[in-house]
C-alpha positions in Angstrom: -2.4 10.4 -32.2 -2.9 6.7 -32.3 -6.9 6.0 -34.0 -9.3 4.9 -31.4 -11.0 1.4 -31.8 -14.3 -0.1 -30.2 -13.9 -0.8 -26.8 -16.5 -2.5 -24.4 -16.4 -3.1 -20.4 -18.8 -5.7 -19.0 -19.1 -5.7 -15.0 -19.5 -9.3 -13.5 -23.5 -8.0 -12.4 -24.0 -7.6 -16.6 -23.7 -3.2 -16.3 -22.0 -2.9 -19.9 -20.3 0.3 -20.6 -19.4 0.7 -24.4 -16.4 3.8 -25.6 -13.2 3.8 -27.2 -9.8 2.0 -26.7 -7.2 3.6 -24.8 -3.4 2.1 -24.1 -3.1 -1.2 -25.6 -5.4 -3.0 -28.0 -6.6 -6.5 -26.6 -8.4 -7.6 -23.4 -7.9 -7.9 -19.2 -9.2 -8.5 -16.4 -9.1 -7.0 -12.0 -11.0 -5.9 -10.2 -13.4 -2.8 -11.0 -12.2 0.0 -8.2 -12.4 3.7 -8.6 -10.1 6.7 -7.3 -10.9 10.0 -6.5 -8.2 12.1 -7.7 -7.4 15.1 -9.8 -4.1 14.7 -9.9 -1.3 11.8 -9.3 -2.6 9.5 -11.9 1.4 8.0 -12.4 1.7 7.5 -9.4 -1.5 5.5 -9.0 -1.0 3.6 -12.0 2.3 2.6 -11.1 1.5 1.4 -7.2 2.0 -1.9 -6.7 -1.1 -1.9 -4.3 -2.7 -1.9 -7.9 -1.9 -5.0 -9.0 -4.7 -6.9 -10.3 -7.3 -3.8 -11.1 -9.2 -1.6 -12.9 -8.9 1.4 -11.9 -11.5 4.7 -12.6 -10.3 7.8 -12.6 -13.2 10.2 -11.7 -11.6 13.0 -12.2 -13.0 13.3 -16.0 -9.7 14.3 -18.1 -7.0 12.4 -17.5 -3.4 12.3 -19.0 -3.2 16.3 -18.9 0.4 16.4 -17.4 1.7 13.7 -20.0 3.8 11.6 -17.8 7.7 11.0 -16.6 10.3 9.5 -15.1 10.3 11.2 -11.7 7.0 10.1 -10.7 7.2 6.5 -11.0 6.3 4.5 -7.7 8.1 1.2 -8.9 9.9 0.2 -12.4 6.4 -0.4 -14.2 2.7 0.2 -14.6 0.9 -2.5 -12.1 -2.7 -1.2 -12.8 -4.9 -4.3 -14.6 -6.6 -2.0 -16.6 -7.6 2.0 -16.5 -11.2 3.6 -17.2 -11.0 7.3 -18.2 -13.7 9.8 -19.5 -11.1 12.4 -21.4 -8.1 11.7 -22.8 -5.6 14.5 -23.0 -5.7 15.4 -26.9 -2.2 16.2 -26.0 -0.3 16.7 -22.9 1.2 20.1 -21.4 3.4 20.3 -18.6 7.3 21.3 -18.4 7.9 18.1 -16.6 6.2 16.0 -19.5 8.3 13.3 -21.1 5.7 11.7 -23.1 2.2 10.7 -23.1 -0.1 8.9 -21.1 -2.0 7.0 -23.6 1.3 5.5 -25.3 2.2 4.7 -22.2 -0.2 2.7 -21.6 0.2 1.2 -24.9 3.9 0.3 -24.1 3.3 -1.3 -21.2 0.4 -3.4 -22.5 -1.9 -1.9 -20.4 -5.7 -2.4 -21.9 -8.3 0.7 -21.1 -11.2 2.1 -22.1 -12.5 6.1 -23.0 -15.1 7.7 -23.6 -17.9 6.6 -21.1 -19.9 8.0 -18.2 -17.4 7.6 -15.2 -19.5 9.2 -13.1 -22.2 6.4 -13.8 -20.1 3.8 -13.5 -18.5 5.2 -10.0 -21.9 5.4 -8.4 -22.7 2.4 -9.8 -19.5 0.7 -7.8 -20.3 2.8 -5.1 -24.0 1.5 -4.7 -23.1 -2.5 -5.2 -19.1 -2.5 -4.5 -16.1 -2.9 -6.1 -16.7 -6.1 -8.5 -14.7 -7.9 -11.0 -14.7 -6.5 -14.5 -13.5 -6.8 -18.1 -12.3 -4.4 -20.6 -12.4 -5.6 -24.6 -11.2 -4.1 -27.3 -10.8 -3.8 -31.4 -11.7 -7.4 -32.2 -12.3 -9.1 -28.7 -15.0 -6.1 -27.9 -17.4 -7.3 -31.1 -18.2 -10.5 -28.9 -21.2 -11.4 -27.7 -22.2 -9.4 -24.5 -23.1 -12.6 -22.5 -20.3 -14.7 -23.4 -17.9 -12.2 -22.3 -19.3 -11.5 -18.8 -19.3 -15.5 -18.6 -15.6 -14.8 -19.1 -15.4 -12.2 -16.1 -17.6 -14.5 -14.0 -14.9 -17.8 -14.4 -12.0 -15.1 -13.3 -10.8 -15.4 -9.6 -11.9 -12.7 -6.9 -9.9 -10.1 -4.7 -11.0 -12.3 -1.7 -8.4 -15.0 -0.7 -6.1 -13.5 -3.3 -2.4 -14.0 -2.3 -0.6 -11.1 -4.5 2.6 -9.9 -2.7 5.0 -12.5 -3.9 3.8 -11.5 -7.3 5.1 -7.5 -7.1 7.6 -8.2 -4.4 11.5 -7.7 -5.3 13.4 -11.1 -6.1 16.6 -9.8 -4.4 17.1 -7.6 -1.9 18.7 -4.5 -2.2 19.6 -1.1 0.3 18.8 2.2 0.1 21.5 4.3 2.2 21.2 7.6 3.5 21.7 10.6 1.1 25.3 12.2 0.0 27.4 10.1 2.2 25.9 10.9 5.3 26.1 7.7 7.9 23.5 5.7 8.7 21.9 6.4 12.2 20.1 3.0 12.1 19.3 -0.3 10.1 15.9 -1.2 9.1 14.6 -4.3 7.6 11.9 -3.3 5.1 9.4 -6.4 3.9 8.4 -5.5 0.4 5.0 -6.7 -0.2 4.6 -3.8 -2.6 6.7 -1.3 -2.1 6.5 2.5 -3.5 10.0 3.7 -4.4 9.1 6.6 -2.2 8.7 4.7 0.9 12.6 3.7 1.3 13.9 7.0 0.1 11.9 9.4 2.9 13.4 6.3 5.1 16.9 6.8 4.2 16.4 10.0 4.3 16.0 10.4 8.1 19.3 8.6 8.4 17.8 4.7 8.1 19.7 2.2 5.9 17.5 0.7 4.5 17.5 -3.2 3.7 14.6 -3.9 1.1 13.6 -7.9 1.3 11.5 -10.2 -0.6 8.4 -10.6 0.8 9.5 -15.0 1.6 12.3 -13.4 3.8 12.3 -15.2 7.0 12.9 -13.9 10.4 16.2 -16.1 10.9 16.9 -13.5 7.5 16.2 -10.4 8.9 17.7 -11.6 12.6 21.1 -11.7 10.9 20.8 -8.0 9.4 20.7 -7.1 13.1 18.3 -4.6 12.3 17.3 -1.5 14.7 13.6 -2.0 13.5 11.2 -3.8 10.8 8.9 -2.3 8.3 6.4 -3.9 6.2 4.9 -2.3 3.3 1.8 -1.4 1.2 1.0 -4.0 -1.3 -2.0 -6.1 -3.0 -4.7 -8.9 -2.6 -6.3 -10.4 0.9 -4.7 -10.0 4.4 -6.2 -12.8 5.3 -4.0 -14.7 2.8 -0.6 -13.5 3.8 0.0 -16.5 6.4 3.7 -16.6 5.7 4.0 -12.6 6.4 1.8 -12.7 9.4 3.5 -15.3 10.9 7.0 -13.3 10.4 5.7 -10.7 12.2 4.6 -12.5 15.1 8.5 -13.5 15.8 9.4 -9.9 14.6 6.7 -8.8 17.9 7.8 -11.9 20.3 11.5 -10.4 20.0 10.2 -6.6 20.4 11.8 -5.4 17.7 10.3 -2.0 16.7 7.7 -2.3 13.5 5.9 0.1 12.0 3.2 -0.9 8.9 1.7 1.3 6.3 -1.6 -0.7 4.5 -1.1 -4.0 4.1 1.1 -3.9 6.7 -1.2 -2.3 9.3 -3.7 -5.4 8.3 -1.0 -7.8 9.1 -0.2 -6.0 12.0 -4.1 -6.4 13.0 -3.4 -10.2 12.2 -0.9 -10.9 13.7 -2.2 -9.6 16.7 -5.4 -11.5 16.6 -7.7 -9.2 14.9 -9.4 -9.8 12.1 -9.8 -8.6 8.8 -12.8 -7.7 6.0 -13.3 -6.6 2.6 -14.8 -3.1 2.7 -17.6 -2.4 0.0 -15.8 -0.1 -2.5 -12.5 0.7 -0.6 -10.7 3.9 0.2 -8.8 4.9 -3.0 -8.0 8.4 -3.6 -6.7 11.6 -1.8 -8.0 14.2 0.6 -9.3 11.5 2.8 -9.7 12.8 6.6 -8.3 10.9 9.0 -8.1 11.8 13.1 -4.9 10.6 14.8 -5.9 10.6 18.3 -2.6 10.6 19.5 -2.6 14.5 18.7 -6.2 15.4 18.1 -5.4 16.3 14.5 -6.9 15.8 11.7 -5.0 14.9 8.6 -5.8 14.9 4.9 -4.5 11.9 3.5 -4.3 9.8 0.1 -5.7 5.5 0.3 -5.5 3.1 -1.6 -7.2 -0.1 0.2 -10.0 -2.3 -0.3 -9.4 -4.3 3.0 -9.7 -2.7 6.8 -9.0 -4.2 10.0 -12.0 -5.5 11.8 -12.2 -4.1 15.7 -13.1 -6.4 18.0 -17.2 -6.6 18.8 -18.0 -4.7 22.3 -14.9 -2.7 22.5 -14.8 1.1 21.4 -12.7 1.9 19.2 -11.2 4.8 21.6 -10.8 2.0 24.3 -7.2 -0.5 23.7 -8.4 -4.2 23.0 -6.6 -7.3 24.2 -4.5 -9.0 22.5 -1.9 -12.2 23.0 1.0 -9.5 22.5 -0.9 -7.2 25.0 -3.3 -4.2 24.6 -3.9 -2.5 21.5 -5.3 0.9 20.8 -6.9 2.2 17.6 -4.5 5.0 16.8 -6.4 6.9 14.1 -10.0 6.7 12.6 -11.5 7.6 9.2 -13.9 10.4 9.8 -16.1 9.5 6.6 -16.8 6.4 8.3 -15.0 5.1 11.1 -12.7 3.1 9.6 -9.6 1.5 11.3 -6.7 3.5 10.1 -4.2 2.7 12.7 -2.6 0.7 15.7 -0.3 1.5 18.3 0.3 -1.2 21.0 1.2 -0.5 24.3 3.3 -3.6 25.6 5.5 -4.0 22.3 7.1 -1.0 19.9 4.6 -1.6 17.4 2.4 1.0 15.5 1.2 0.6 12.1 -1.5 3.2 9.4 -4.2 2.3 7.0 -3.3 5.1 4.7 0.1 6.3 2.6 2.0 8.9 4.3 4.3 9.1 1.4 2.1 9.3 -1.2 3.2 12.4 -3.5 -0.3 12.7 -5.1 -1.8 14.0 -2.0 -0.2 16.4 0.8 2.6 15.5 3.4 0.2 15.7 6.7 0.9 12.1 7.5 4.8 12.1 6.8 5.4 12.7 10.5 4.6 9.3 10.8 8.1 8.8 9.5 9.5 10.9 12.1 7.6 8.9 14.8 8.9 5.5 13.4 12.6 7.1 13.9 11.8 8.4 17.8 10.4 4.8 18.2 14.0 3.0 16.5 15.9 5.7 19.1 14.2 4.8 21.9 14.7 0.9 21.6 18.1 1.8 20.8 18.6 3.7 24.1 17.2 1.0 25.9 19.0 -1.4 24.6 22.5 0.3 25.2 20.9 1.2 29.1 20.0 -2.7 29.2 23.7 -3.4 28.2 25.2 -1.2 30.7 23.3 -2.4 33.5 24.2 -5.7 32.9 27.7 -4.2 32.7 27.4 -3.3 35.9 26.2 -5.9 37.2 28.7 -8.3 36.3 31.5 -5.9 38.1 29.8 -6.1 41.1 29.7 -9.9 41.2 33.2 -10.2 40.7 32.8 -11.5 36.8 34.1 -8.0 35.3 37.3 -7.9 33.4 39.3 -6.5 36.8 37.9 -9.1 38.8 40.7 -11.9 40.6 40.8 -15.0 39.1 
């Protein structure tokens, strides 16, 4: 085991939490978010959605389970920085492959062990997520002051335009599983994609066409798709002009969309909603959420610090009007009422807050999947009964293929 150095982590509001180095040696910088889970740590790190943050585990030992190759969400670990209590001395699991903290190393990921998580959560809970620094070996001997300065002078979560920086250069397709043929063709904007989003996709018999989030909608017009996804992914809706503006076109030529977080906010944009910056986010599993479509409530796993804002006057059990017709609010977080879905009513459009893929919480939301499918079959069946009447319509005018010349 790799000797611990002297590791410091100074909060933009001057909280200083002093411990021991864990991953890589050196210094970085995010945005100070925690997440409340026991388990799925790999997965957390490795989310895309992550990009640009420290994240705090409060579960207090971390890196039990070692970690592998199965349970990556993308190629690499996006997390800015990670805050642990515990360490695993070692870790113990017939799926490990190696361990967490030289992991960490490897990738060049800076953290910090050894302080009071449960401090520092409350204290993000009380004021809000905030930016942060983590020091270590050398750079944590500076002086206190001058490195919150250097916290200070870093750039916010607000206004931060972060998709370009985790989406895919190229695109590439996921097919269906062993051969089978693909039922329809999907256009999936990657804005942060988790490799399990595509595969429980492809697995309901969608090819799957994974694009760059600078795609434009002359790009995905020519894939001829059966329906458009856009998908989780980092930094301020608000930002995102170029995405939102895609998926107005993708809405003017009802093409079937569905959204999962980021894309549920763009969704709200695009629309003519707006968007805000929650206090300390949603990050975490076993989060309730009622989907008022079926009066169930799911438990479900978050990871957003940005919530669409319903408009002022209208309940949120009531649709709101929008340029694209009226909207409803799908699903609601029962811990505080947050916005955690759309479905409109006058375009096949429907997009959640939350991850119903996420393998570090349960699979109550992966319906969701199947409901994205009923929506591409539906269009589809229209489209074929659109084509047949206008079939049949042309025979009956005399401009059919039996018809005298």
């Amino acid at each position: 085991m790799t000797t611990a150095h002297e590791a410091v982590l100074v909060l933009e509001d001057g909280r200083t939490f002093r411990g021991e180095s864990y991953g890589a040696l050196g210094e970085t910088f995010g945005e100070a978010v925690f997440a409340t889970a026991m388990t799925g740590y790999q997965e957390t790190f490795t989310d895309p959605s992550y990009h640009r943050q420290v994240i705090v585990m409060t579960a207090p030992h971390i890196g039990n389970t070692g970690v592998n190759s199965t349970d990556m969400e993308s190629q690499r670990i996006w997390a800015a920085g990670v805050v642990v209590r515990d360490p695993a001395v070692r870790p113990s699991n017939w799926r490990s492959q190696g361990d967490l903290g030289e992991a960490l190393r490897e990738a060049g990921v800076v953290g910090i062990s050894g302080i009071d998580t449960r401090a520092l959560t409350r204290h993000l809970r009380d004021r809000g997520a905030m930016r942060v620094g983590i020091f270590s070996g050398e750079a944590a001997r500076a002086d206190t002051d001058e490195l919150r300065q250097r916290v200070v002078d870093t750039p916010p979560m607000t206004g931060a335009a972060l998709a370009a920086e985790v989406s895919t250069t190229e695109p590439y397709v996921v097919s269906p599983p062993d051969g089978r043929p693909a039922r329809f063709r999907v256009a999936a904007l990657d804005l942060g994609v988790k490799g399990m989003t595509p595969t429980l996709l492809a697995e309901r018999g969608i090819e799957v066409h994974v694009l760059p989030s600078t795609t434009t909608f002359e790009q995905i017009a020519a894939l001829e798709p059966d329906g458009v996804f856009f998908s989780n992914g980092p930094g301020d809706p608000a930002s995102a002009e170029h995405e939102v503006e895609l998926l107005r076109q993708v809405l003017e030529a009802k093409i079937p969309f569905f959204g999962i977080c980021f894309g549920n906010q763009l969704l709200a944009r695009a629309l003519g909603l707006d968007t805000y910056k929650l206090t300390f986010g949603h990050r975490g599993i076993n989060q309730p959420v009622l989907d008022r479509t079926t009066g169930k409530v799911e438990v479900t796993s978050h990871n957003h610090g940005f919530a669409v804002r319903w408009p002022e006057g209208v309940p949120t059990d009531q649709p709101a009007d929008t340029p694209y017709g009226p909207v409803r609010c799908s699903h609601v977080a029962l811990n505080d009422d947050v916005v955690e879905g759309l479905q409109c009513e006058d375009v096949p459009a429907f997009s959640v807050q939350y991850h119903p893929e996420a393998a570090a919480g349960p699979h109550d939301a992966e319906y969701l999947f199947d409901r994205f499918v009923q929506h591409l079959s539906s269009y589809q069946n229209q489209h074929d009964e659109n084509e047949h009447d206008e079939h049949n319509e042309h025979e009956q005018n005399g401009r059919g293929p039996g018809a005298q010349a």
